[in-house]
Backbone bond lengths (Angstrom), bond angles and torsions (degrees), N, CA, C in turn:
res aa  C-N    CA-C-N  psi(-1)  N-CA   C-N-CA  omega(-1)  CA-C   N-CA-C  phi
1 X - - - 1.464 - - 1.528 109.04 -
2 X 0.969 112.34 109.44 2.271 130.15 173.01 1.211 96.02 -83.19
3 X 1.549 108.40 107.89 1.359 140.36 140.52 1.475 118.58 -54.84
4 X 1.556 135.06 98.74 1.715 128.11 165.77 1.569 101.91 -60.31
5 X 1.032 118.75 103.59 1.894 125.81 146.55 1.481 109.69 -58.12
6 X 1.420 101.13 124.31 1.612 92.82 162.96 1.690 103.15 -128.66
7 X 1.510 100.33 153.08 1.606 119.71 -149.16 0.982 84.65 -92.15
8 X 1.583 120.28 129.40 1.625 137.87 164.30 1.446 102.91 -100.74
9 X 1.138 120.03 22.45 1.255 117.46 -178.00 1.647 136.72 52.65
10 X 1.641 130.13 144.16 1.339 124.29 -132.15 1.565 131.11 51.33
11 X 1.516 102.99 35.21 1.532 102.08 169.07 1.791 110.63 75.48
12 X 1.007 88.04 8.01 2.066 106.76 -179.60 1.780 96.34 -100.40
13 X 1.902 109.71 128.80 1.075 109.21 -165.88 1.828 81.30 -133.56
14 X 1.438 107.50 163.32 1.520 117.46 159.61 1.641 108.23 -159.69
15 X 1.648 114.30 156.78 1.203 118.58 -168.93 1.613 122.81 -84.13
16 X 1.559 84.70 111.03 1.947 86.92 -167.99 1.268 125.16 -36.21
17 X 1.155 119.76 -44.09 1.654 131.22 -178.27 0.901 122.06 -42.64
18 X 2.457 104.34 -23.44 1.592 108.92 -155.07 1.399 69.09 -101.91
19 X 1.012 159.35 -37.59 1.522 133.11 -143.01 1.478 125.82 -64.56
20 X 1.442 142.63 128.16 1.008 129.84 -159.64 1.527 108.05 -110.86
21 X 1.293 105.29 -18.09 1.597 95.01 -171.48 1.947 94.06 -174.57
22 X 1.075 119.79 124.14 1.554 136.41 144.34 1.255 139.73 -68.88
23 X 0.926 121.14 111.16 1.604 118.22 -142.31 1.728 120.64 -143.97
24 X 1.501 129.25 115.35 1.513 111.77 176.10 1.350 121.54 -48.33
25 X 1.059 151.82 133.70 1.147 161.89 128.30 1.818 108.93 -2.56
26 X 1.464 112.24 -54.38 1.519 119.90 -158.24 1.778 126.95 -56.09
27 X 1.619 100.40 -13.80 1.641 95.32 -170.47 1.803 82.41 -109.76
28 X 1.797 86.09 164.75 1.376 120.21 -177.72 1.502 103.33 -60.03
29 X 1.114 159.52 -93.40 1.077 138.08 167.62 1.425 116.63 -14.20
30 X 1.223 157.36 -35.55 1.826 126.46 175.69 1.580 86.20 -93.13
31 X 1.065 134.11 -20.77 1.625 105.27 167.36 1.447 126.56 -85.59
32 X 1.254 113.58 15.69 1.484 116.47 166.55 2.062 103.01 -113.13
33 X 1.175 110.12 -12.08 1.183 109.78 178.11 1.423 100.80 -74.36
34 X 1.651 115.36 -68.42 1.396 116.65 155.77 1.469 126.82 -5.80
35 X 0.990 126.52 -50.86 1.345 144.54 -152.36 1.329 100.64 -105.27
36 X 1.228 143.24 -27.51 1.052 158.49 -121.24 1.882 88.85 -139.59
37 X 1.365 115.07 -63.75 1.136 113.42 159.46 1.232 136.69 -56.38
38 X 1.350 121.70 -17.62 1.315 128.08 -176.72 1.700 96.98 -99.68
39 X 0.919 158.52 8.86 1.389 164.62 134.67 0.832 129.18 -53.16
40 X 1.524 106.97 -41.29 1.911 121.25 -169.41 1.810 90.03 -110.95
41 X 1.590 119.98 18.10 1.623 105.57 178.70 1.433 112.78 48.16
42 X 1.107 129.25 13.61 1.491 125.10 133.19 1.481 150.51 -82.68
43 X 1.908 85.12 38.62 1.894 94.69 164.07 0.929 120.25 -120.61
44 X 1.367 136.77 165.21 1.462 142.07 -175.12 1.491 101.68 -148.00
45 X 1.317 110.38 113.70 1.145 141.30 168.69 1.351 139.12 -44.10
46 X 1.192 124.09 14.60 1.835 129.22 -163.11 1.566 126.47 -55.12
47 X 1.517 94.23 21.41 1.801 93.18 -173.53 1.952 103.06 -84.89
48 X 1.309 109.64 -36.91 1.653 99.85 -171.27 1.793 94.37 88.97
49 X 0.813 95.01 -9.50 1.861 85.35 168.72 1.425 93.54 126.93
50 X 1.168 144.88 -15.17 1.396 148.38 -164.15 1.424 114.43 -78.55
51 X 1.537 119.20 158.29 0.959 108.79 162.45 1.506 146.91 -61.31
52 X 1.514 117.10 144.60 1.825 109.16 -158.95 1.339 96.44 -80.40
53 X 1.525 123.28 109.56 1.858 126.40 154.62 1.276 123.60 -80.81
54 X 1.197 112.48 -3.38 1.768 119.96 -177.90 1.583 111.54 -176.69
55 X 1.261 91.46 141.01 1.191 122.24 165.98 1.611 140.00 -95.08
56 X 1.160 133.47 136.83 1.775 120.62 -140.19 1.447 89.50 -152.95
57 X 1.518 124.68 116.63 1.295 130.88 -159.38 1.814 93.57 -119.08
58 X 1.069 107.45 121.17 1.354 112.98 175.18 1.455 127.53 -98.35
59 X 1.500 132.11 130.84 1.559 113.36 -168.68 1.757 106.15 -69.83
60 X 0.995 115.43 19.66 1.922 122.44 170.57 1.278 100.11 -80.65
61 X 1.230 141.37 -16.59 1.849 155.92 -149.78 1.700 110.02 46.31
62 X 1.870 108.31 44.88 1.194 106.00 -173.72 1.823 94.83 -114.85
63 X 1.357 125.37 152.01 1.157 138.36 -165.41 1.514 95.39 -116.18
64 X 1.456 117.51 125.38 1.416 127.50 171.52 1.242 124.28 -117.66
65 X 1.205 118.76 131.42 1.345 111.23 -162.57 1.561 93.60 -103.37
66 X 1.526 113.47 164.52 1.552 132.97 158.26 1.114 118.30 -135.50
67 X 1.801 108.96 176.68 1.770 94.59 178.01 1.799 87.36 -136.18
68 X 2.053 120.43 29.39 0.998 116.02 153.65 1.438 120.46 -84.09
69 X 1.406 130.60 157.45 1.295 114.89 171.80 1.439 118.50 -62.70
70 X 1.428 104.39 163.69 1.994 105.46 -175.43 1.596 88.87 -59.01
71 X 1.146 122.92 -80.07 1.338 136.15 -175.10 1.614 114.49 6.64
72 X 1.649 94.16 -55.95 1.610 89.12 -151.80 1.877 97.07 -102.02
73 X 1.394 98.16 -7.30 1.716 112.74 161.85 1.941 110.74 -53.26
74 X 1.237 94.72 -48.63 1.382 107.03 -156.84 2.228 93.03 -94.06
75 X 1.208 112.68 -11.42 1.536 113.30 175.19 1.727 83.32 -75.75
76 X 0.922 124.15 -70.49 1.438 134.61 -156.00 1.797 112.14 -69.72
77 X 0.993 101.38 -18.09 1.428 113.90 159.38 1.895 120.84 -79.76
78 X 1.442 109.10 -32.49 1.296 112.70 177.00 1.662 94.62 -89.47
79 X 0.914 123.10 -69.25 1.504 100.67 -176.39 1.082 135.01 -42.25
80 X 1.395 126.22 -19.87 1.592 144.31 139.27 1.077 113.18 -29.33
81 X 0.575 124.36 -111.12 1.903 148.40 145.15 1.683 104.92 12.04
82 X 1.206 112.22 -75.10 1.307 111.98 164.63 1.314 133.70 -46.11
83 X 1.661 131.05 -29.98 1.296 156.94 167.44 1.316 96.59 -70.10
84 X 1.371 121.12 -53.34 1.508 102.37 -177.32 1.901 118.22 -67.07
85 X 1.139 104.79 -29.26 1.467 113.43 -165.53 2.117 97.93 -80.15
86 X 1.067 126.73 2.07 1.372 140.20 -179.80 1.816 105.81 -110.14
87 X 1.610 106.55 -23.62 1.572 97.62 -179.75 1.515 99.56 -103.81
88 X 1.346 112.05 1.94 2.026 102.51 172.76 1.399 106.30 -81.92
């Protein structure tokens, strides 16, 4: 069974299938989710110290952080996605 990894950038990978939602960081709601996740130890950290540009909601109820933009998370997520739907 082939798992698609998609690159959150800095060598940080997660399983596309699980991803539930891509998301800015900037409004009050994903920073209380954030926060909210980091309480219950369901965050994961992928910045390397950088600033958080996106947010990556997994159906595990774990919150991932990045310091790529959502944008180019979610380009690289559709081309995923799309690549797979061309090899069925």
């Amino acid at each position: 069974m082939e798992k698609n990894l998609l690159n959150i950038g800095f060598g940080n990978t997660v399983v596309a299938e699980r991803v539930v939602a891509i998301v800015s960081p900037n409004t009050a709601p994903m920073k209380r989710l954030k926060d909210e996740a980091r309480d219950e130890k369901h965050l994961i950290d992928a910045t390397h110290g950088r600033r958080t540009r996106a947010i990556i909601v997994m159906d595990s109820n774990h919150i991932v952080l990045s310091a790529i933009q959502a944008e180019t998370i979610s380009q690289r997520f559709e081309a995923l996605m799309e690549g797979e739907k061309v090899k069925v």
